[in-house]
N, C-alpha and C positions, 0 to 999 in steps of 0.2 A: 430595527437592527436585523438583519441577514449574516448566516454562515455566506461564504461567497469563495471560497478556498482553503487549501491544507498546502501544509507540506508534510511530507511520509519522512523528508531527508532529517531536518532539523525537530518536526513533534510538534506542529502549531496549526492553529486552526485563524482564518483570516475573517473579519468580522467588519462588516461596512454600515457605520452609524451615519450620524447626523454631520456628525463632526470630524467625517474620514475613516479609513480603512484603519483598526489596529491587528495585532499580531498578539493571539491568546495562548499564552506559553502553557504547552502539555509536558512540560517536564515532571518527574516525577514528585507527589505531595503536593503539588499545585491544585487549587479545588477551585471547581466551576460547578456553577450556580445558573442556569439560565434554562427556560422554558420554552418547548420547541410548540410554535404555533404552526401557521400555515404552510405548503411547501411550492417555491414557483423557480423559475428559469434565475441563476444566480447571477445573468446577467457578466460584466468584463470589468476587469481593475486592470486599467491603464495607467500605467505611470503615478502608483498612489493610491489614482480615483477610481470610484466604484459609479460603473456605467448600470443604473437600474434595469430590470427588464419584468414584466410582467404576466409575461407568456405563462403558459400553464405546465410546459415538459422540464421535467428538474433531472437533474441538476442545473440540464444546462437547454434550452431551445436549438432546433438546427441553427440558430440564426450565430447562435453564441459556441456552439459545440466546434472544436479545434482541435480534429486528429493529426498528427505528426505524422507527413506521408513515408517516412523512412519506417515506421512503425507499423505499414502495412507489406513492407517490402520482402519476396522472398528470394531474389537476386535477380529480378528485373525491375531496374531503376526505375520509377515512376514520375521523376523530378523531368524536366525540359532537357534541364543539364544533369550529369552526376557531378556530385561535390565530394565525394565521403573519403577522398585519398586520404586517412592517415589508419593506423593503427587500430584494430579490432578486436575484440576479445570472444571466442566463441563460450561457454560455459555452461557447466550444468549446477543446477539448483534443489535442494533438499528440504521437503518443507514436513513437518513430523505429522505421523509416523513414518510415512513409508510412498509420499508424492514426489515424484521426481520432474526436472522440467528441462528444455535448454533454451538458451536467449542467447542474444547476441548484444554488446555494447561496445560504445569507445574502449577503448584498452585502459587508460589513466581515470576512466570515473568509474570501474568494474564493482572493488569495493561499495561506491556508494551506492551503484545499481543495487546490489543486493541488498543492500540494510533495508534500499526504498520496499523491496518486494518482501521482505521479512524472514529473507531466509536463513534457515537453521544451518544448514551446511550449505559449500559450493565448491567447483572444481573448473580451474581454468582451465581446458581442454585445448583451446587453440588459439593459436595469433593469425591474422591475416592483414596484407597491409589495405585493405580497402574492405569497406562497410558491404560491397554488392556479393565479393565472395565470401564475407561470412556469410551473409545472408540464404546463401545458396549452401552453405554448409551445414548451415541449422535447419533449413528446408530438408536437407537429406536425414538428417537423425532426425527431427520431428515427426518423420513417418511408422517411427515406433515408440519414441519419449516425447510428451506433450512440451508444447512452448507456451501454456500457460496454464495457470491454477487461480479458479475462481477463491474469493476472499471467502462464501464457507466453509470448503475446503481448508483454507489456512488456521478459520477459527474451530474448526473441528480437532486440529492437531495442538491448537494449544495445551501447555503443562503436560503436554507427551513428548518421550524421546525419541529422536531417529531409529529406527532400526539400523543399527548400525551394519548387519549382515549383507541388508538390501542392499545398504550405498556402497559397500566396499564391492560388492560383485559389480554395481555398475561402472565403479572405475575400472574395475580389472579389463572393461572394455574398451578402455582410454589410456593415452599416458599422461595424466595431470601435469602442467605446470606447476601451479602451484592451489593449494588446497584451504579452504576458510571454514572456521567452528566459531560462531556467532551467540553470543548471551545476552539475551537482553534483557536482564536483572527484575525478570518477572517475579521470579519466586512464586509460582500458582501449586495447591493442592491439587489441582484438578480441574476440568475443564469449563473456563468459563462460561456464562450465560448471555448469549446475543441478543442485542438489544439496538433500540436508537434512542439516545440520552444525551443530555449533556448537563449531568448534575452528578456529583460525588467528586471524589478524590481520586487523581491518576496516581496510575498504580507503573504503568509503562506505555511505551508505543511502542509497536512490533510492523514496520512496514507500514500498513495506512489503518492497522489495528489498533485501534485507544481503548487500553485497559481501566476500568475506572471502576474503585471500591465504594458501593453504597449499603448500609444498613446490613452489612455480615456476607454479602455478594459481592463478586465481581462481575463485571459486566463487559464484553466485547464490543465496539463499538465501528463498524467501518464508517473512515471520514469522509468517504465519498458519498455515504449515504447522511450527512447533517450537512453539506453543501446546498443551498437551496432555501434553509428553514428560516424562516421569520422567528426571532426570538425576543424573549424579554430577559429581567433583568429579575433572579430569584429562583432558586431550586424548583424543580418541577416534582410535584404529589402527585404525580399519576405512581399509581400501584406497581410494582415492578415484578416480574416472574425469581425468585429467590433460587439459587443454587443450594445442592444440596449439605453443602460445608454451611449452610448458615445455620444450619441447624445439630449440627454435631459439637 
């Protein structure tokens, strides 16, 4: 068995047995059980099926790796043709304490961009009716507010709040559309302990962060780093680093 995919939208991790691809629900109180062995190229799930591969670059081999060329775009179209005529969302993003970012999305999946990336607050700053000039909108603020935020960054600010002081000055620099305050019914003391597991009890998923309770810890888990792993079938006894709430 192989991890071989996540989704960050819905909280699952995609798992290719003997007997086909199933779908490992990370909802929260759900417990997994499974021992991370070797790690290689997670290979392609076409239509189902899970295409093996056995290259040695994980998550994924150049062979299998598949960047979204609009995802390199800073409004010089890269495509043959441009396609993007519909509706754009420029946005800025809050991730705790005090990391700020801006992106660009479809307008109608904006909400779901952000739950994917995990953020704590957001502010829709602009509309455009084509993807190229956002793109060159977010290119221009980019040059003093970052357009992305590495995942230990993210797991650094868990069970912290926004600085609320930061965010309100940076809108004062914008006139928001409309504004989002995100809970994802963590409930942490404090600041998890990063790890790569997949055994204990979810506690939440925050973006492609899998919160998961073992033996009086929490533990942060990014899913893109269990992509790859060859697993078995039974809690994994490797020792774990304990946060210091397990012991209070």
């Amino acid at each position: 068995m192989q991890f071989v995919g996540y989704d960050s939208g819905d909280g699952g991790l995609l798992l290719a047995a003997d007997d086909g691809v199933e779908y490992v629900d990370l909802t929260p109180g759900a417990e997994l059980a499974y021992t991370l062995g070797d790690r290689h190229c997670a290979g392609v799930v076409d239509d189902g099926e899970h295409v093996a591969c056995d290259a040695d670059a994980a998550p994924y081999c150049d062979q299998h790796s598949h960047v979204w060329v609009c995802a390199r775009c800073t409004g010089e179209c890269l495509k043959d043709e441009m396609d993007c005529f519909e509706d754009h969302a420029v946005y800025l993003a809050a991730f705790a304490p005090d990391t700020f970012k801006v992106g660009v999305t479809r307008e109608w999946r904006l909400e779901t961009r952000l739950l994917e990336q995990g953020a704590d607050r957001a502010a829709h700053i602009r509309t455009v009716d084509d993807g190229r000039a956002a793109r060159r909108i977010e290119a221009g603020i980019a040059e003093r507010i970052p357009d992305r935020v590495r995942v230990p960054t993210k797991i650094d600010g868990l069970g912290r709040s926004v600085d609320d002081e930061a965010w309100q000055d940076l809108l004062g620099e914008f006139d928001p559309i409309e504004t989002f305050d995100f809970d994802y019914g963590l409930d942490l003391a404090g600041r998890p302990v990063a790890e790569t597991m997949a055994t204990g009890t979810v506690r939440g998923v925050k973006g492609r962060i899998l919160l998961l309770d073992r033996g009086g810890s929490t533990y942060a888990v990014d899913l893109r780093e269990l992509v790859g792993y060859e697993v078995s079938e039974g809690a994994s006894e490797r020792e774990m680093q304990s946060s210091l709430g397990a012991f209070g």
